[in-house]
C-alpha positions as a Markdown table, in Angstrom:
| # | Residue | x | y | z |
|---|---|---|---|---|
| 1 | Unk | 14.3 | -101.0 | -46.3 |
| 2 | Unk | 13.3 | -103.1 | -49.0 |
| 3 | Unk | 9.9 | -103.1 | -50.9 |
| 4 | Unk | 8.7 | -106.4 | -49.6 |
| 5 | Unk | 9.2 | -104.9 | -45.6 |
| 6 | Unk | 7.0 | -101.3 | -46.4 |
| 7 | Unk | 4.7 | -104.0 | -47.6 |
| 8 | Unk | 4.4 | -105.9 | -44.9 |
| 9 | Unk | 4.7 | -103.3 | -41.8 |
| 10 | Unk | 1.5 | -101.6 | -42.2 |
| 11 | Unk | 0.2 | -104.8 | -42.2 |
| 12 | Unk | 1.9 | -105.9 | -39.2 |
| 13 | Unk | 0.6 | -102.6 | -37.3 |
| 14 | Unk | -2.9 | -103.0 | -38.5 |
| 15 | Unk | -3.1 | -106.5 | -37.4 |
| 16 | Unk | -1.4 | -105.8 | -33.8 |
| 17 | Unk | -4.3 | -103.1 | -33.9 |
| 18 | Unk | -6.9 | -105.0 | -34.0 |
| 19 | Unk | -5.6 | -107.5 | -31.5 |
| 20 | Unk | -5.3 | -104.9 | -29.0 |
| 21 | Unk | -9.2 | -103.4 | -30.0 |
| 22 | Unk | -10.5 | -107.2 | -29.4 |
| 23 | Unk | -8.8 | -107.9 | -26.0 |
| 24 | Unk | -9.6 | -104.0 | -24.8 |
| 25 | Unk | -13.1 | -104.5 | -25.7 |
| 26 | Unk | -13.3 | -108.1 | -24.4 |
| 27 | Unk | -12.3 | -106.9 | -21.2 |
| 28 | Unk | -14.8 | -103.4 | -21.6 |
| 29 | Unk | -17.5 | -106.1 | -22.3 |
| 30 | Unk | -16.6 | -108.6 | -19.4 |
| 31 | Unk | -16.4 | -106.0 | -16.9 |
| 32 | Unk | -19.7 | -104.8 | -17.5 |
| 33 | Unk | -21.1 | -108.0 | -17.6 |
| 34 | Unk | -19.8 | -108.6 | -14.3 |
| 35 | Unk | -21.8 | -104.8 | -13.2 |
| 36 | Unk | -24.7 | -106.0 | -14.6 |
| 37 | Unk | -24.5 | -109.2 | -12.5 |
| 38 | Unk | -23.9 | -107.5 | -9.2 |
| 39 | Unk | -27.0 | -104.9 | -9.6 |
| 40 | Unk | -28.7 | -107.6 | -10.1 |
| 41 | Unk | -28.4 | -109.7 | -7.6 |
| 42 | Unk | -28.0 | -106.5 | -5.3 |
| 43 | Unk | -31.4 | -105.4 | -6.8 |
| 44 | Unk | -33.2 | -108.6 | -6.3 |
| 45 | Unk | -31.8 | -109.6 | -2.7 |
| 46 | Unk | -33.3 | -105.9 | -1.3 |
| 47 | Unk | -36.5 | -106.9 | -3.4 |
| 48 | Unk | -36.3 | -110.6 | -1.6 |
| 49 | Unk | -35.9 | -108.7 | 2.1 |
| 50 | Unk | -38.7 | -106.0 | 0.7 |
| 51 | Unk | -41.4 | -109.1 | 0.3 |
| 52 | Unk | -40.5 | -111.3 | 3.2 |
| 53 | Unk | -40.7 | -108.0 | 5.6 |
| 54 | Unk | -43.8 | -107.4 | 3.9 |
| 55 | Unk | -46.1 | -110.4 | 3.1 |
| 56 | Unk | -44.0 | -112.2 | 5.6 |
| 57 | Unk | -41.9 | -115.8 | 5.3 |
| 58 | Unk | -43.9 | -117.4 | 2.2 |
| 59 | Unk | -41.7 | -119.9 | 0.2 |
| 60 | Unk | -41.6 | -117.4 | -3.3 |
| 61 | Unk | -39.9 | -114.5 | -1.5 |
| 62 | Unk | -37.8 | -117.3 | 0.3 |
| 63 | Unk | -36.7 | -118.7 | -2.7 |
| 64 | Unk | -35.9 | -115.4 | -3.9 |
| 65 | Unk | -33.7 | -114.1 | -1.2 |
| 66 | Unk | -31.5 | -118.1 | -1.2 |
| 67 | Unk | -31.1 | -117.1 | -5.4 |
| 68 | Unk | -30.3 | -113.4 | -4.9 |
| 69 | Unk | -27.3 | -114.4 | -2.0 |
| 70 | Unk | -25.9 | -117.3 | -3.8 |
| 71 | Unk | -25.3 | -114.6 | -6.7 |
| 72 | Unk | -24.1 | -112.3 | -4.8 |
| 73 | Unk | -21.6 | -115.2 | -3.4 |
| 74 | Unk | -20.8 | -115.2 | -7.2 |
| 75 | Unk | -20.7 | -112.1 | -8.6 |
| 76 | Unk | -20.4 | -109.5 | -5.6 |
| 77 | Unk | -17.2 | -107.8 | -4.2 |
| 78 | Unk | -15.5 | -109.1 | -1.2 |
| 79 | Unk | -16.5 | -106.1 | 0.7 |
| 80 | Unk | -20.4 | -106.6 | 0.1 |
| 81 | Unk | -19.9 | -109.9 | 0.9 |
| 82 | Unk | -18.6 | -109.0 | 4.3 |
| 83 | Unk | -21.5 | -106.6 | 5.1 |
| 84 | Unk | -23.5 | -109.7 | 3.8 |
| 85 | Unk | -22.1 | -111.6 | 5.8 |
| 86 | Unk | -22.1 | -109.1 | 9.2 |
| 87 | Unk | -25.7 | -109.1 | 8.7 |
| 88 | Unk | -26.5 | -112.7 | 8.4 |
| 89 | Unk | -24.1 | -113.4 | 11.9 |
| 90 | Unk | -26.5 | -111.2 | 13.8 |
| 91 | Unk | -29.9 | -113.3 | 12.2 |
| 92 | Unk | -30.9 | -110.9 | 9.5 |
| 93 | Unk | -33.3 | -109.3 | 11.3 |
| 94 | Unk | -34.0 | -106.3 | 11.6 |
| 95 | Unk | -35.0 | -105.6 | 14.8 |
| 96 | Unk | -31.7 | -105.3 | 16.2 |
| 97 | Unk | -29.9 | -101.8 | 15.6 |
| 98 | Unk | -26.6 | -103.9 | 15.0 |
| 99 | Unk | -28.7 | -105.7 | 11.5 |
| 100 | Unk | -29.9 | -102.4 | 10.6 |
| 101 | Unk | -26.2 | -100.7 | 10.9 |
| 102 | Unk | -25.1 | -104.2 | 8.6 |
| 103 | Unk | -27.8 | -103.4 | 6.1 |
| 104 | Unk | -26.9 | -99.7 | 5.5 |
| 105 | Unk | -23.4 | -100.3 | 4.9 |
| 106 | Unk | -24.6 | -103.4 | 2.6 |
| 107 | Unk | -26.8 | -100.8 | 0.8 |
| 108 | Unk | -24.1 | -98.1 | 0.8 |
| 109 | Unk | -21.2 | -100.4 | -0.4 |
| 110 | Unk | -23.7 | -101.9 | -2.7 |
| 111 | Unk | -23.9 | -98.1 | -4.0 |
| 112 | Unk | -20.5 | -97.1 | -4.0 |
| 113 | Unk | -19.7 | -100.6 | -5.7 |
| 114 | Unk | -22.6 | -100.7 | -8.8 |
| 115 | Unk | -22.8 | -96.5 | -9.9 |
| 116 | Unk | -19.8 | -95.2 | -8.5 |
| 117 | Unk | -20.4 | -92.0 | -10.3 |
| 118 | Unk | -23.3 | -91.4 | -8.1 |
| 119 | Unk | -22.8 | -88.9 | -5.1 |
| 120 | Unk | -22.7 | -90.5 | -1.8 |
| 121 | Unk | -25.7 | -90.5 | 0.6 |
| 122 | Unk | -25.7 | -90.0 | 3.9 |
| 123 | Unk | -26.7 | -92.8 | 6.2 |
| 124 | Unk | -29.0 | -91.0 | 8.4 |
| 125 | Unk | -31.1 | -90.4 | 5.1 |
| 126 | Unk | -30.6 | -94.1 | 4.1 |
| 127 | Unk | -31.7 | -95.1 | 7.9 |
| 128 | Unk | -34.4 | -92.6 | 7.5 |
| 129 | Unk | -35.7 | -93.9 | 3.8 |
| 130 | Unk | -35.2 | -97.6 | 4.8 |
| 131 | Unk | -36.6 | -97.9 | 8.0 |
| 132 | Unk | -38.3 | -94.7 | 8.6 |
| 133 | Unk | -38.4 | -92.3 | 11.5 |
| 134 | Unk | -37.5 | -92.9 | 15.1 |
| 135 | Unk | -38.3 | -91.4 | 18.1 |
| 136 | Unk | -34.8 | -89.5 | 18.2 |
| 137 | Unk | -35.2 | -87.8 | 14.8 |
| 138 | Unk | -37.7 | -85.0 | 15.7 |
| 139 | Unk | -36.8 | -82.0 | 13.7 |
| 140 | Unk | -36.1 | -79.0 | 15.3 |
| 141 | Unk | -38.2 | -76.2 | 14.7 |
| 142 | Unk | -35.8 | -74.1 | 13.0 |
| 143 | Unk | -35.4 | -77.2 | 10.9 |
| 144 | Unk | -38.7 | -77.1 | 9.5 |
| 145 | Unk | -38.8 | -73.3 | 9.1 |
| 146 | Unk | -36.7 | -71.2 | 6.1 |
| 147 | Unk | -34.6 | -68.7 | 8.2 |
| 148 | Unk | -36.6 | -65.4 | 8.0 |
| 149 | Unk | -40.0 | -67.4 | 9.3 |
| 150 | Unk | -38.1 | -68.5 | 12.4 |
| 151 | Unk | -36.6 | -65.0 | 12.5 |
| 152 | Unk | -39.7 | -63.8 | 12.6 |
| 153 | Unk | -40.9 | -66.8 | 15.1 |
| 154 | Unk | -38.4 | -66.0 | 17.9 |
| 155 | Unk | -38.8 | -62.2 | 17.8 |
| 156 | Unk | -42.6 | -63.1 | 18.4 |
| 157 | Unk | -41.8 | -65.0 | 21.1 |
| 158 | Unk | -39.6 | -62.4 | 23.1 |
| 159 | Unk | -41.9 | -59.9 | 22.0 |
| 160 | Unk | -44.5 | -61.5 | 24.0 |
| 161 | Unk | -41.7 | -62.4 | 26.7 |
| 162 | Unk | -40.3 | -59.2 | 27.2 |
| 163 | Unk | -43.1 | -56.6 | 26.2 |
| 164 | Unk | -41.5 | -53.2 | 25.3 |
| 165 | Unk | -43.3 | -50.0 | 27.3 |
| 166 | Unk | -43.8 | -47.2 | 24.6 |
């Protein structure tokens, strides 16, 4: 090799270097914009719904909710889109268990989708957080005990049952 080539190939290697650290971090920097967008609009479409189910349809929280879906038209994935779009086809409300099952998978993809690292919830506990308790989800008592207290529950109750003669 001639002098002017070692000259010139560290050089070459430190520029292709930092081509490659620019376009890597570009795309590092784009893809978390595009995170940022979806929790976002996630985040403030579940705040829209939060206000109109609680103060009711005023124009602010209507607003709100038209903003928060046209951005997740822009920014979300094709699959919260389609739960998005499930819910909206049976009237977004949620009075109907077919809404509620299209807003726990919206919620749950919308999970999976913005912190993946997160573990997965169950949906019974999202049903349970979002909507609260129906008339199905008594607990039973051995639910509500640790297991020596409903140990000692049961043998009570065949003790008084089944009285032994001494």
């Amino acid at each position: 090799m001639t002098g002017w080539t070692l000259a010139v190939l560290p050089l070459l290697g430190v520029c292709i270097g930092a081509a490659l650290q620019f376009l890597a971090s570009k795309t590092l920097e784009r893809s978390k914009h595009l995170t940022g967008q979806r929790a976002s609009a996630y985040a403030d479409y579940f705040q829209a719904v939060s206000d109109l189910a609680v103060t009711g349809r005023n124009e602010r929280a209507v607003t709100a909710l038209a903003n928060a879906k046209s951005r997740i038209c822009l920014y979300g994935s094709p699959r919260v889109i389609a739960c998005l779009g499930r819910l909206e086809r049976h009237g977004a409300s949620l009075s109907s268990p077919v809404a509620r099952r299209a807003v726990l998978e919206l919620v749950g993809e919308a999970r999976r989708e913005t912190a993946p690292s997160l573990r997965s919830v169950r949906t019974d506990d999202l049903r349970l957080v979002l909507f609260g308790p129906e008339e199905h989800d008594e607990l039973p008592l051995w639910a509500e005990m640790d297991g020596l207290a409903y140990q000692a529950k049961i043998r009570s109750e065949w003790e008084d049952r089944f009285p032994t003669k001494k």
